[in-house]
C-alpha positions in Angstrom: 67.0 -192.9 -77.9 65.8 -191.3 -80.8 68.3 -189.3 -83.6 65.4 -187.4 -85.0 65.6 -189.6 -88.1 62.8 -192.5 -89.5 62.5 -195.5 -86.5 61.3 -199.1 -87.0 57.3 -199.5 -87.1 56.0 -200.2 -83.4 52.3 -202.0 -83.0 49.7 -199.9 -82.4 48.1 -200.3 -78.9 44.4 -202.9 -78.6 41.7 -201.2 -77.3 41.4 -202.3 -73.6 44.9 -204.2 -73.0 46.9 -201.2 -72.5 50.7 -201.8 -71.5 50.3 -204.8 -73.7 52.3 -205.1 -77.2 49.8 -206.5 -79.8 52.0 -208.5 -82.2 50.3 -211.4 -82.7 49.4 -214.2 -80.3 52.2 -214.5 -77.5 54.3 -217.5 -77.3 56.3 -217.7 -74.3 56.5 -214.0 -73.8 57.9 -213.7 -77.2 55.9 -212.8 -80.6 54.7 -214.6 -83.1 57.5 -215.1 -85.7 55.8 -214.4 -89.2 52.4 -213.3 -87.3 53.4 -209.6 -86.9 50.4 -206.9 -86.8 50.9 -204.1 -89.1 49.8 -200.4 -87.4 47.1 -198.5 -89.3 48.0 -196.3 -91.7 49.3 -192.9 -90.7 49.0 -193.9 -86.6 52.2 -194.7 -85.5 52.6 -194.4 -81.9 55.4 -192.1 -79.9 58.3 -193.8 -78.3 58.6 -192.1 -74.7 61.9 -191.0 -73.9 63.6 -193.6 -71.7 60.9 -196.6 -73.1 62.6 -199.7 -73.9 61.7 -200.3 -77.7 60.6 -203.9 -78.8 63.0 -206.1 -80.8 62.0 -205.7 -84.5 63.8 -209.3 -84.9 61.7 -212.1 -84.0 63.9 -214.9 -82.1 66.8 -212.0 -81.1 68.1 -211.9 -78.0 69.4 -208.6 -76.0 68.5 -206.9 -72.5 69.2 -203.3 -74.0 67.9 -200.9 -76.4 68.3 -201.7 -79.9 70.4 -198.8 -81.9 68.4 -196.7 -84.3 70.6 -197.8 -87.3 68.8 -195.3 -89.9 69.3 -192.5 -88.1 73.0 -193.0 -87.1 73.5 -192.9 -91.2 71.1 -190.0 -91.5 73.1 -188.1 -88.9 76.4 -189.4 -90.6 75.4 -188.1 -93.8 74.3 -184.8 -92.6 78.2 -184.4 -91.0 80.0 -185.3 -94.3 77.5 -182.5 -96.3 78.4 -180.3 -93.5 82.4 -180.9 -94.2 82.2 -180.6 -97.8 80.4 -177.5 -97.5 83.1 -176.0 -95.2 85.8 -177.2 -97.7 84.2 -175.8 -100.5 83.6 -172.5 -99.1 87.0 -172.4 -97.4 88.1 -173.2 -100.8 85.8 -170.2 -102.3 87.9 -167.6 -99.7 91.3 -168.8 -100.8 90.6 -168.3 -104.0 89.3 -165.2 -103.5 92.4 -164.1 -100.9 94.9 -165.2 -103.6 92.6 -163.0 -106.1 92.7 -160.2 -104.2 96.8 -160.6 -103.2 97.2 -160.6 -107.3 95.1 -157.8 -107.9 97.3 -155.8 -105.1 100.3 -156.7 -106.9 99.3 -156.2 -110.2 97.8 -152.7 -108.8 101.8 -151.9 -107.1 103.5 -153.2 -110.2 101.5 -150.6 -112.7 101.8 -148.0 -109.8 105.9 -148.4 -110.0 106.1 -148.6 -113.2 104.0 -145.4 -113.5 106.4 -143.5 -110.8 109.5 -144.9 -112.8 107.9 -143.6 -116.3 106.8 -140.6 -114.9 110.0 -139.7 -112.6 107.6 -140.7 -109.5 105.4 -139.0 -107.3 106.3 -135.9 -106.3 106.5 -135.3 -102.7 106.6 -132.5 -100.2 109.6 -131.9 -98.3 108.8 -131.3 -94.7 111.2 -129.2 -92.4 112.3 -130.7 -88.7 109.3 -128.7 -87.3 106.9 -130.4 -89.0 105.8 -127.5 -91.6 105.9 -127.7 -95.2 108.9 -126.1 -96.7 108.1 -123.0 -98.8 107.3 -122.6 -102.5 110.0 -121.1 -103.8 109.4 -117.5 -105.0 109.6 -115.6 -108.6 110.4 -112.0 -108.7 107.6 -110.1 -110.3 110.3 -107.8 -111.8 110.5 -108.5 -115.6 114.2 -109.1 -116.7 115.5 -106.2 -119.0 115.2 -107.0 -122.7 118.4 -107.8 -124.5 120.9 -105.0 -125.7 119.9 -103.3 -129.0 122.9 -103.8 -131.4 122.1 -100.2 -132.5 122.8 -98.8 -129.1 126.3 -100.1 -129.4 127.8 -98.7 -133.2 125.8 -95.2 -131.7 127.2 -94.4 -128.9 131.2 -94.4 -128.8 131.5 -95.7 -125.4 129.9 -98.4 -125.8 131.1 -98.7 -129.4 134.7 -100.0 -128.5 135.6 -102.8 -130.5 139.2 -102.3 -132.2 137.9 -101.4 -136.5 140.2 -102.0 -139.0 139.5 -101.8 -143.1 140.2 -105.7 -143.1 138.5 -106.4 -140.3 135.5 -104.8 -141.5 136.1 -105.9 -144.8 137.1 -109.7 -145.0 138.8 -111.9 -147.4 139.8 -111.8 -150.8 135.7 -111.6 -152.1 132.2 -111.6 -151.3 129.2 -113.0 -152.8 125.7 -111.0 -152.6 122.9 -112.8 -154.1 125.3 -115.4 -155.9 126.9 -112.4 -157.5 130.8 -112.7 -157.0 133.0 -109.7 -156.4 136.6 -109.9 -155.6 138.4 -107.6 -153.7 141.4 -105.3 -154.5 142.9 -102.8 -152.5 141.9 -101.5 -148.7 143.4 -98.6 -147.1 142.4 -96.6 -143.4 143.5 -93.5 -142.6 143.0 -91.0 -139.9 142.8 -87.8 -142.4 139.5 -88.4 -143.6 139.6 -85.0 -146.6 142.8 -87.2 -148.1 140.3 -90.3 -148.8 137.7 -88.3 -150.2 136.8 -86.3 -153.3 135.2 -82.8 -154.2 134.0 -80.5 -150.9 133.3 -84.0 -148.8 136.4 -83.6 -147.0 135.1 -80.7 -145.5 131.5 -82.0 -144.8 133.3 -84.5 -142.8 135.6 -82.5 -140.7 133.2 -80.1 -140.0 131.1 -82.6 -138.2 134.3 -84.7 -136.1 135.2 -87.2 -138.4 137.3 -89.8 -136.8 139.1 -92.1 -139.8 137.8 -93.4 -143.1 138.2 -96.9 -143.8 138.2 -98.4 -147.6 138.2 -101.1 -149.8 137.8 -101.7 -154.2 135.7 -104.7 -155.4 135.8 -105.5 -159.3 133.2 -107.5 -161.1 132.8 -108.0 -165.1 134.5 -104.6 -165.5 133.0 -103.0 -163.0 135.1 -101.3 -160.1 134.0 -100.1 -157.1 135.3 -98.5 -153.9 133.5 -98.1 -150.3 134.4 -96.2 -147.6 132.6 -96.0 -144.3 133.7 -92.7 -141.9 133.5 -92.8 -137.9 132.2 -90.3 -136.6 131.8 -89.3 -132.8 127.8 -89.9 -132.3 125.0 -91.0 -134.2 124.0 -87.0 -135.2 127.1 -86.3 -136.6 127.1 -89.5 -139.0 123.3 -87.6 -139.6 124.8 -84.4 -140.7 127.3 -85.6 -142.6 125.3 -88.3 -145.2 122.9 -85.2 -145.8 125.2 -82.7 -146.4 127.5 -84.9 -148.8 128.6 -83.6 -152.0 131.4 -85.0 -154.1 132.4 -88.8 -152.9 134.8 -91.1 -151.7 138.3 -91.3 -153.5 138.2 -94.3 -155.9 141.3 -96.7 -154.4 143.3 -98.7 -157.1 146.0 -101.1 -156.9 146.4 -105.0 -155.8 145.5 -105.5 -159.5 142.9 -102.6 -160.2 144.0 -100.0 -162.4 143.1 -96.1 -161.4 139.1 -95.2 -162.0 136.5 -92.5 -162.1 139.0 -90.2 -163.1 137.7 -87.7 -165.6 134.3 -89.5 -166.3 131.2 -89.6 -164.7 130.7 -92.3 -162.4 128.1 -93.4 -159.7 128.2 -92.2 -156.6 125.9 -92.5 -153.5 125.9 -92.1 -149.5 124.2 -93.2 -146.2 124.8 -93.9 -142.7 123.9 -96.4 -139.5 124.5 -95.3 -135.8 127.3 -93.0 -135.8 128.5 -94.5 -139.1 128.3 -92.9 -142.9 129.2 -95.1 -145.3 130.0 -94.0 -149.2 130.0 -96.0 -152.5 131.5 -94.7 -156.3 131.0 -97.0 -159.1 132.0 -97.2 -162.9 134.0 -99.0 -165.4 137.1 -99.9 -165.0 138.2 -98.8 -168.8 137.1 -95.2 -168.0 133.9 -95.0 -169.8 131.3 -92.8 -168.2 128.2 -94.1 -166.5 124.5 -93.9 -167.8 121.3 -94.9 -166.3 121.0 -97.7 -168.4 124.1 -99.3 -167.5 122.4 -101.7 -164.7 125.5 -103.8 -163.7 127.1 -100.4 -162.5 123.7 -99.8 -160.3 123.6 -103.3 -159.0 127.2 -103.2 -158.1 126.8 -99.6 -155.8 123.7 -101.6 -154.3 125.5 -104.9 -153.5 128.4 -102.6 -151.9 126.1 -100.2 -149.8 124.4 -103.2 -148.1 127.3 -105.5 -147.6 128.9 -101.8 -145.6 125.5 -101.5 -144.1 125.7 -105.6 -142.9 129.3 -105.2 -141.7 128.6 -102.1 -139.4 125.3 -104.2 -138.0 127.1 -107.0 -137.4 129.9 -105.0 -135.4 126.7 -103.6 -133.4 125.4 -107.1 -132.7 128.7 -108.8 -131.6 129.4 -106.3 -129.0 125.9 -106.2 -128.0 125.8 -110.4 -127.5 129.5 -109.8 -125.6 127.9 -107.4 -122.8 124.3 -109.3 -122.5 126.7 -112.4 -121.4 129.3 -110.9 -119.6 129.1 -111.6 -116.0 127.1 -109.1 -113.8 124.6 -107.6 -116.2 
């Protein structure tokens, strides 16, 4: 039986003897040994299926079919191409299966270590009914804006932090603009005419004053006192700075001798909210004030603002207090 592949030559069949094997000159029913007929090129005859092929071995003996030796090896060949192409391509889809099992974990690892850089993915909470859970809402309301510290050293009931001369003014001295001035005597009294000088007494207690409150500062000679009057609201403080004539009395003692007495001395007035505040300046030795005498000037300014800052401040403390309080 034929394998497909290359079979031993056969003798080609002589022209009037057919059924007869032509390999030579018979002898005994076998062939010639050395004597065998070569077929003409390119006719090689068919073997019919189930036809007993001659012996290609002179001399050989055998009743059955010889075995077609070439193409047994062909045919073994062919399998072992076969199962090295199967391992080689099952190798090929390991590799890649291993390739893509790396590239999955390499894909999760940067994935968690994004979520656990990034605090993770956010995710939607979902209510036992199987809806979303609400946005949660903003009113559209803008919040009130923060207490004005005016408001609060304006209007008396809202103004009702306990004052005091040393509370509003502090320590033994204050600096303004590296300028040092230390501080004397302080005084508060309810009867605001006995603190003051000249027809201010009656400004003042025409238009509800309340108390005066004062203290002296000294510098290089210089001595000067400020008072600040409370008055019942913001119009009345008004009134008062406008109408102003004389000035706040000049307070000695705690080691500043008496001033302003007799001479001519600086003096000046203003107000904030429903505070006025008043400053007299000169030299401590008595001697009268000009306009060229600078340090005097620079000492009234120094005083007014540092009033003017202490009365602010009060305004912004209480107004800090009732922006945190609870319930506003």
């Amino acid at each position: 039986m034929s394998f497909g592949g290359p079979q031993w030559p056969q003798e080609p069949q002589q022209q009037g003897q057919q059924g007869q094997q032509g390999y030579g000159q018979q002898y005994g029913g076998q062939p010639g040994y050395g004597q065998q007929q070569q077929p003409a090129y390119g006719q090689q005859q068919p073997s019919g299926y189930g036809q007993q092929q001659p012996n290609p071995f002179p001399g050989a003996q055998g009743g059955g079919p010889t075995p077609d030796w070439g193409a047994l090896a062909d045919a073994s060949a062919s399998r072992g191409r076969r199962k090295r192409w199967l391992m080689i391509g099952g190798g090929v889809l390991a590799t890649l299966a291993v390739g893509a099992i790396v590239a999955t974990a390499v894909v999760t690892t940067n994935k968690t270590d994004d979520e656990a850089k990034n605090g993770g993915v956010p995710t939607v909470t979902v209510s036992p009914t199987g809806s979303p859970t609400p946005e949660p809402t903003f009113s559209s309301v803008a919040p009130p804006p923060p207490p004005n510290p005016k408001d609060y050293i304006s209007d008396p009931k809202k103004d009702t932090a306990p004052i005091s001369a040393e509370g509003l003014f502090p320590g033994k001295k204050l600096t303004m603009d590296g300028r040092l001035y230390k501080k004397g005597a302080t005084a508060t009294t309810t009867n605001c005419a006995a603190a003051v000088q000249g027809g201010l007494g009656t400004v003042l207690k025409k238009h509800g004053c309340q108390k005066v409150l004062r203290a002296t500062y000294v510098k290089d000679g210089v001595a000067i006192t400020v008072g600040v009057a409370v008055f019942p609201s913001e119009a009345a403080a008004t009134k008062a700075k406008a109408q102003a004539t004389g000035g706040i009395a000049p307070l000695a003692g705690a080691g500043v001798r008496e001033f302003c007495h007799g001479t001519i001395c600086l003096r000046r007035a203003n107000s904030v909210g429903r505070y006025a505040y008043f400053t007299q300046a000169g030299f401590a030795n008595g001697k009268k004030v000009t306009k060229a005498d600078k340090p005097v000037f620079q000492a009234s300014d120094d005083l007014g603002t540092f009033a003017f800052n202490q009365i602010y401040a009060r305004g912004r403390t209480q107004a800090s207090a009732a922006a945190n309080a609870p319930g506003e």
